[in-house]
Structure formats: C-alpha cells, structure tokens
C-alpha positions in Angstrom: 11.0 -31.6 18.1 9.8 -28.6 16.4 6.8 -26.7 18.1 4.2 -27.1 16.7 2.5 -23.9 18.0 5.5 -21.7 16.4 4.8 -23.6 13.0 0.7 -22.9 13.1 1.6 -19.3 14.2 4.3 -18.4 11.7 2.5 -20.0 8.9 -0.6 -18.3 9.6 1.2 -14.9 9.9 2.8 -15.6 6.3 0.0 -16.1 5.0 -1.7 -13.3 6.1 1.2 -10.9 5.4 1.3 -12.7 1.8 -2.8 -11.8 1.2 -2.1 -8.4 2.3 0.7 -7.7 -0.2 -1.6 -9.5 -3.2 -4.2 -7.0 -2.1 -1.8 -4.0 -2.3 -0.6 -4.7 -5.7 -4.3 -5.1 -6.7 -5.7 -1.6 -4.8 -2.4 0.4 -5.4 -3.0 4.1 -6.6 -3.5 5.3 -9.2 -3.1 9.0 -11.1 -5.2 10.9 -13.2 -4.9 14.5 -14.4 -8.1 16.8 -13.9 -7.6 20.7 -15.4 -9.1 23.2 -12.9 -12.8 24.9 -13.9 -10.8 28.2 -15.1 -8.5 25.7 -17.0 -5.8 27.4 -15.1 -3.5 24.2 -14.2 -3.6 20.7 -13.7 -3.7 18.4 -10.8 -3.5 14.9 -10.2 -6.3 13.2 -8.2 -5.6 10.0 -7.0 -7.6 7.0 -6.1 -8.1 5.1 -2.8 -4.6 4.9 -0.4 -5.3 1.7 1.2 -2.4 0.0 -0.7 -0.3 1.4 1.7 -1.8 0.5 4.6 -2.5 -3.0 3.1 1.6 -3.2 2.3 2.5 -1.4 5.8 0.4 -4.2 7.0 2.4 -6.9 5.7 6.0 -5.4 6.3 4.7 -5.8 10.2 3.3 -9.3 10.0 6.6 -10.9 8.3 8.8 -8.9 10.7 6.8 -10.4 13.3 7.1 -14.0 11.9 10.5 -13.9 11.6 11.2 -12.4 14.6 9.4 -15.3 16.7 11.3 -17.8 14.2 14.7 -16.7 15.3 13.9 -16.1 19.1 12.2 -19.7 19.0 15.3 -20.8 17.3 17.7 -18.4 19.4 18.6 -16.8 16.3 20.8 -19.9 15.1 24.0 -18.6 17.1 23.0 -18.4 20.1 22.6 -21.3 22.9 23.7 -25.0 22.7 26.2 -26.1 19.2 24.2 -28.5 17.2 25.2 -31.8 16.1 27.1 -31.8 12.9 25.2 -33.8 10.2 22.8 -32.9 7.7 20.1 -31.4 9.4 22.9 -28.5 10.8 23.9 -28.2 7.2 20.6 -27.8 6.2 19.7 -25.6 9.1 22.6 -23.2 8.3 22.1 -22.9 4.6 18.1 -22.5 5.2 19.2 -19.9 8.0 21.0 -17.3 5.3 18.7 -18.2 2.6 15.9 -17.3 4.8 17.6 -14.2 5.7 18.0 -12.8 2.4 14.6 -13.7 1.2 13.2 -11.9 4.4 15.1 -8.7 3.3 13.8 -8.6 -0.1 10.5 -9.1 1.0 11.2 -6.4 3.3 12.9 -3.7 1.0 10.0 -4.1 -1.5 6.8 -3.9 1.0 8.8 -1.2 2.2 9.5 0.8 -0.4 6.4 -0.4 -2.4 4.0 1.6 0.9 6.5 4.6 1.0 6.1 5.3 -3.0 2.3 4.4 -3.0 1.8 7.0 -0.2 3.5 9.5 -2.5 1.4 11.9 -4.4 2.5 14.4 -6.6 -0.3 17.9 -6.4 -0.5 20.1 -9.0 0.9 19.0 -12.3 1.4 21.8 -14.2 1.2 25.7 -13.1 2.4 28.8 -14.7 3.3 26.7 -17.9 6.1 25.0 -16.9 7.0 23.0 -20.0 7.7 19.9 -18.0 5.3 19.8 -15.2 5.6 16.9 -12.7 3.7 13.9 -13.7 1.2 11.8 -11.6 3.6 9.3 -11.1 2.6 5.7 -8.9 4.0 2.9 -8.0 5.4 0.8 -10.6 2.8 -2.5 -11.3 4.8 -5.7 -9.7 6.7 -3.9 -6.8 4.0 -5.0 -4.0 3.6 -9.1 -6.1 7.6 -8.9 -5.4 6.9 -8.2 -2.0 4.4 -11.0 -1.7 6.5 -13.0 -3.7 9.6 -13.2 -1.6 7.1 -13.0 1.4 5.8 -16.6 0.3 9.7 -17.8 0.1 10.9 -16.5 3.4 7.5 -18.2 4.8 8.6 -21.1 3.4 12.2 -21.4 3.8 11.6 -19.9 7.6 9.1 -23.0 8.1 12.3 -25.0 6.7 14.8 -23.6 8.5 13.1 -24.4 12.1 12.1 -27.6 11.2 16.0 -28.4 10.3 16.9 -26.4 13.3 15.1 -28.6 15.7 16.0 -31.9 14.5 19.9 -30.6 14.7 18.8 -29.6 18.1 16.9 -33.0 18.9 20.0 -35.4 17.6 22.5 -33.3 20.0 20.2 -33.7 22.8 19.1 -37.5 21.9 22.4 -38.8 20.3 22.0 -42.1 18.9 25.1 -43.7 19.5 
C-alpha cells in the first residue's frame, strides 16, 4: 500500500513548487531604457528580481519531491523485482515518463532563474551603432516550467501509486 504520508507530502510540495513558477512568469523582469541627465548614454533599469528567487524556489521544491518519490520507491531498480502484471507495466512506463517530465520542468525553472537574474548595464556608450539591448526573459519560459512541474506532480503521484500495488501483489500474491 502506498503511503499515504509520501502522497500528502509530495503533492503538497508540487503544488507549492507549481505556485511558485506561476508567480515567476507573472513578476519576471522587465527592461526599460532611461538616457543619463547629460544624455550621454543609455542604461537599462530593471524592475523587481524576485522572479528568480520565486523560480530558484521551485527548481528546489520539485527536486525535493522527486527525490523522496524515488527513495520512497527505491528509485524503481533497486530492492525486491515486482510482480509482472499491469501495475509493473504501468509503474515502469510512469517511471520514465516521470523522469523526463521532471527534467523539462527542471531545464526551464533553471534556465528560466539564470536568464531572469541577467541584466544587461549600460545600453549604449560612445555610440556604438548596435548597443546591447535590455533583453529579459522570454514570456512562457517560467508557465513551461510550471507546466511540466504540474505533469511530473502528477505522473510522480502515478508512478508510486503503481509502484506499490506491483510491490503489494509480490508481497501478497493471490494465488
């Protein structure tokens, strides 16, 4: 039987960690030129930075979740074989799907915080005829993030339930 404790605890992680990224994509920075008082050069000035703390904040929390899924599950390959039948089936398909779900999520919550923490100073200087621009984060990148978050919370949930009831019918065969 699948704990229930791990499920309460995993779920309520997701869903945290799935907040978080929905608030990064809503506070993420953004860019706007300002010309000096002697109108010498241009800078960019950029808005509140809490975006990446918010998506920083979520990469943790669904590393954590799935991190007590697969040591509450032994990471699939490790410990007792499970009975063949459906629920291994399911378990192992759930198991990969899960993983690459949880790697997306990853890779965009990562990369999402790293680019939002990124601010480019002075825009043009010297007229340079292509200055650097105030460039952000692209809109979308950190929704992706919470996007695939929400799938590998669900798939994860899934997977351990399938997990345990492979577990349970090796353990409690009903022949």
């Amino acid at each position: 039987m699948a704990s229930k404790i791990v499920i309460v605890i995993v779920f309520i992680l997701d869903l945290i960690a799935v907040g978080l990224a929905i608030a990064a994509e809503q506070r993420r920075s953004v860019g706007n030129v300002v010309t000096d008082k002697e109108k010498t050069y241009e800078y960019c000035v950029y808005g509140t930075d809490i975006a990446t703390s918010y998506g920083a904040g979520a990469f943790a929390l669904l590393f954590i979740s799935q991190v007590l899924i697969m040591v509450a599950s032994r990471c699939f390959c490790c410990g007792k074989s499970l009975n063949p039948g459906g629920s291994r089936a399911c378990a192992i398909l759930l198991f990969l799907l899960c993983w690459v779900f949880f790697l997306i999520a990853e890779v965009c919550l990562l990369a999402a915080s790293i680019r939002n923490a990124y601010h480019t100073k002075y825009r043009k200087m010297w007229n340079i005829d292509t200055p650097p621009s105030c460039e952000v984060i692209r809109k979308g990148v950190f929704a992706a993030g919470a996007a695939f978050t929400l799938f590998t919370a669900i798939v994860s949930q899934f997977y351990y339930v399938c997990y345990s009831r492979a577990c349970d019918a090796y353990q409690n065969p009903s022949y």
